[in-house]
C-alpha positions, 0 to 999 in steps of 0.5 A: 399518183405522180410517176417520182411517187410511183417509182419510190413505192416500187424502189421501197417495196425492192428494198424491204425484202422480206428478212427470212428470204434467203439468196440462192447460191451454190455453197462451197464445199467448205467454208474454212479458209484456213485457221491459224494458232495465234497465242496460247495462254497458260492458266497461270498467266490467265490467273495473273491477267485475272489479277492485274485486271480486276476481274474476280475469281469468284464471279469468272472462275479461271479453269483451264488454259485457251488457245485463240485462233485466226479464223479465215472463211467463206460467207454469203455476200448480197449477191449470193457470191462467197467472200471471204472474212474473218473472226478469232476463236477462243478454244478451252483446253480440257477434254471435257465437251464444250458449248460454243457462244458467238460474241457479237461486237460493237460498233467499229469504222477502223478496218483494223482488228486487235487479236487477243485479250488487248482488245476489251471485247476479247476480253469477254470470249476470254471470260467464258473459255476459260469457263470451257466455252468455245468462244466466236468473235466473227469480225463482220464482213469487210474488217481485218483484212475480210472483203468487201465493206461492213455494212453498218447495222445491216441484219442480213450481212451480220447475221450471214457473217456469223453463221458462216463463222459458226460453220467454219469453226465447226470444220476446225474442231473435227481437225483439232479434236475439239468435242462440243456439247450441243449447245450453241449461244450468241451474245454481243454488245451495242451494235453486237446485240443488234447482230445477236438477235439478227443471227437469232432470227436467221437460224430460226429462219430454216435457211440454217436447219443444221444448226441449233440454237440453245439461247441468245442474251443481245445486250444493249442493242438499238432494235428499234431503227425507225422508233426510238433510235431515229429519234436521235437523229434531231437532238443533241446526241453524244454518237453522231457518227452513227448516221453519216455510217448508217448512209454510207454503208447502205449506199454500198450495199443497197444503192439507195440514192442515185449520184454521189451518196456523199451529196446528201451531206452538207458542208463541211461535213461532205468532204469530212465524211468521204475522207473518213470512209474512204479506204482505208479506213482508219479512223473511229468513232470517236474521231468522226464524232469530232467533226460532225454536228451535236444534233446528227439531222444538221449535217444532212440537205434538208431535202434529205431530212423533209423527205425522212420526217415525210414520205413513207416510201423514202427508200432510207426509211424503209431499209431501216425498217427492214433491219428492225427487229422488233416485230414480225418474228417469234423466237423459238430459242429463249431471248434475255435482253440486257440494257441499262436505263441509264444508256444515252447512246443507244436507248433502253427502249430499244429493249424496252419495245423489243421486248413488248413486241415480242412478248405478246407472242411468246413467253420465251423472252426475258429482259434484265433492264437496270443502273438508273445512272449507268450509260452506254459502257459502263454498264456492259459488264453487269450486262455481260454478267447477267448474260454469261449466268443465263448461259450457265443456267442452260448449261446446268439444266435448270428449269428457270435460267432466267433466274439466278441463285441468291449469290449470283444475284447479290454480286449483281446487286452490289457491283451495279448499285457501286457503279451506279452511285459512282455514275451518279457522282461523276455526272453530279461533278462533271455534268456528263455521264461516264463512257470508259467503253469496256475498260470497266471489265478491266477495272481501268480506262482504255 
């Protein structure tokens, strides 16, 4: 074994940690920062949002007023020091006792947060507080004027800022009066149902005892890191961004490479990449899209993509195989997983090894796949449907909360197969799948 080998092995084996270690740390005697009433809505004016955005009445009842919140709190950074970060909170007005669901959200590189219902996936909190849920929406690490840098797709810093949120809340409600339930949901879309099963997987670690967890229904998530979502990586692919973001963010985090991680791109995407992540950062997506490659391997050196199709102990290989969430871990809490079949941006069989892996394990795990033609966006609110029904079953009791009732299934069934064909229409005119984001929640585009 040559020493560079050697070296990688030892670097490798440093990287891969163990998920359920946790770091040790004198914690703080209280995680709240601070909190702060952002807006009040009025049942009437949530009834004319309701309206004006196309979202039923009789599927997404509104049946009280809510209140949001800015959170500010402490949560574990990587060195086992306490940052501080931030997230919104959707309170239920009503005196009835209420249970919490955490909300995980997509993608974002923009540092920039919206508060409130302008912001589609805020929209989803608002769907299940006005059901008397008390709704997180944690910010990650690093956005909204948090500290430090997101670290993209990094189970362990999604999960720390989450739990910490959920701390943190718990804190407000004693001020504010607010009773709860007991139960305790996480939900989240894209990289969000990556970050709802990462969170899953570190309450049931023991790191966390006091908190319970009821259930959790990770939507859409790429699971499966090193598998089906690297094979991305070397065809055409509609979401480039996700690799030049995947490097940077790890680089900051772990340190993966020595030098100017930056060196590991080619021209012009080498200077493309450091003005889009330099702070503060004010692009997304959809910008940094426009300036890369359709096929993402062909912005990198090809040393760099030898050594990932070659060495095992590459040290970008293994961390990526650190934050898949597929295997070495049981659920104790029930799982549902959601995804559409059609979905180009992050693979329904992300889900589809997820739920294998986990299965032969336990029986504690559903999936709801569906919308052969339904891509990445369009099909997050049937997924969110599908989520917030298995929550309401939890929250009824029912023995079966997988299964639904004959009516929730046919508003399901109608709602996807009208999306699916007007999917199937829209890429038979165009040649190109839908992606409106979560505008379809609203019935309109962004």
């Amino acid at each position: 074994m040559t020493k560079s080998l050697f070296l990688n092995l030892v670097a490798c084996l440093l990287i891969c940690i163990t998920f359920n270690q946790t770091r040790a740390a004198s914690p703080p005697d209280h995680y709240l920062v601070s909190y702060k009433l952002k807006y009040s809505f009025t049942q009437d004016s949530l009834d004319k949002f309701w309206k004006a955005s196309h979202i039923p009445q009789l599927v997404v009842p509104v049946r009280n007023a809510v209140d949001m919140y800015e959170i500010t709190y402490k949560g574990m950074w990587l060195d086992s020091s306490f940052i501080i970060a931030k997230g919104v909170m959707y309170i239920p007005k009503t005196d009835k006792p209420a249970a919490e669901m955490v909300y995980c959200h997509g993608t974002r590189i923009s540092l920039d947060q919206s508060y409130g219902i302008q912001d589609l996936e805020q929209v989803v909190c608002m769907m299940h507080a006005v059901d008397n849920y008390i709704a997180l929406f944690p910010f990650y690490y690093g956005f909204a004027g948090g500290e430090k840098e997101h670290v993209y797709q990094d189970a362990w810093t999604e999960a720390m800022a989450t739990t910490y949120m959920i701390k943190a809340c718990r804190e407000v409600y004693n001020q504010i009066g607010r009773s709860t339930s007991g139960q305790l949901f996480l939900t989240g879309y894209s990289q969000g149902g990556h970050a709802s099963l990462a969170t899953h997987k570190m309450l049931e670690s023991g790191a966390f005892p006091e908190i319970h967890l009821t259930a959790s229904s990770p939507m859409s998530g790429a699971y499966d890191m090193t598998g089906e979502q690297a094979k991305t990586m070397f065809r055409k692919y509609d979401q480039p961004h996700y690799l030049p973001y995947l490097i940077v963010s790890y680089q900051y985090a772990y340190h993966l490479w020595p030098g100017d991680v930056y060196d590991v791109f080619k021209e012009p995407y080498k200077s493309k990449m450091r003005e889009v992540f330099a702070q503060p950062r004010v692009k997304d997506f959809g910008d940094v899209n426009a300036m890369l490659p359709r096929v993402p391997g062909e912005m990198l050196v090809d040393s760099v993509v030898e050594r990932f199709n070659s060495d095992t102990s590459f040290a970008f290989s293994c961390k990526l195989k650190e934050n898949c969430l597929c295997n070495n871990w049981v659920p104790k809490a029930p799982v549902q997983l959601c995804a559409c079949y059609g979905d180009n941006e992050v693979m329904y069989q992300n889900t589809e090894v997820a739920y294998a892996a986990i299965r032969a394990k336990t029986d504690k795990i559903h999936k709801k796949v569906f919308g052969k033609y339904l891509s990445h966006n369009p099909c997050a609110p049937f997924a969110i449907l599908n989520s917030k029904f298995f929550f309401n079953n939890f929250r009824k009791g029912k023995k079966h909360p997988e299964r639904f009732s004959l009516g929730k299934k046919l508003v399901l069934a109608i709602g996807i197969d009208i999306a699916n064909r007007q999917a199937k229409k829209h890429m038979k005119e165009t040649g190109k799948v839908e992606g409106d984001a979560l505008a379809s929640i609203k019935g309109k585009k962004k």
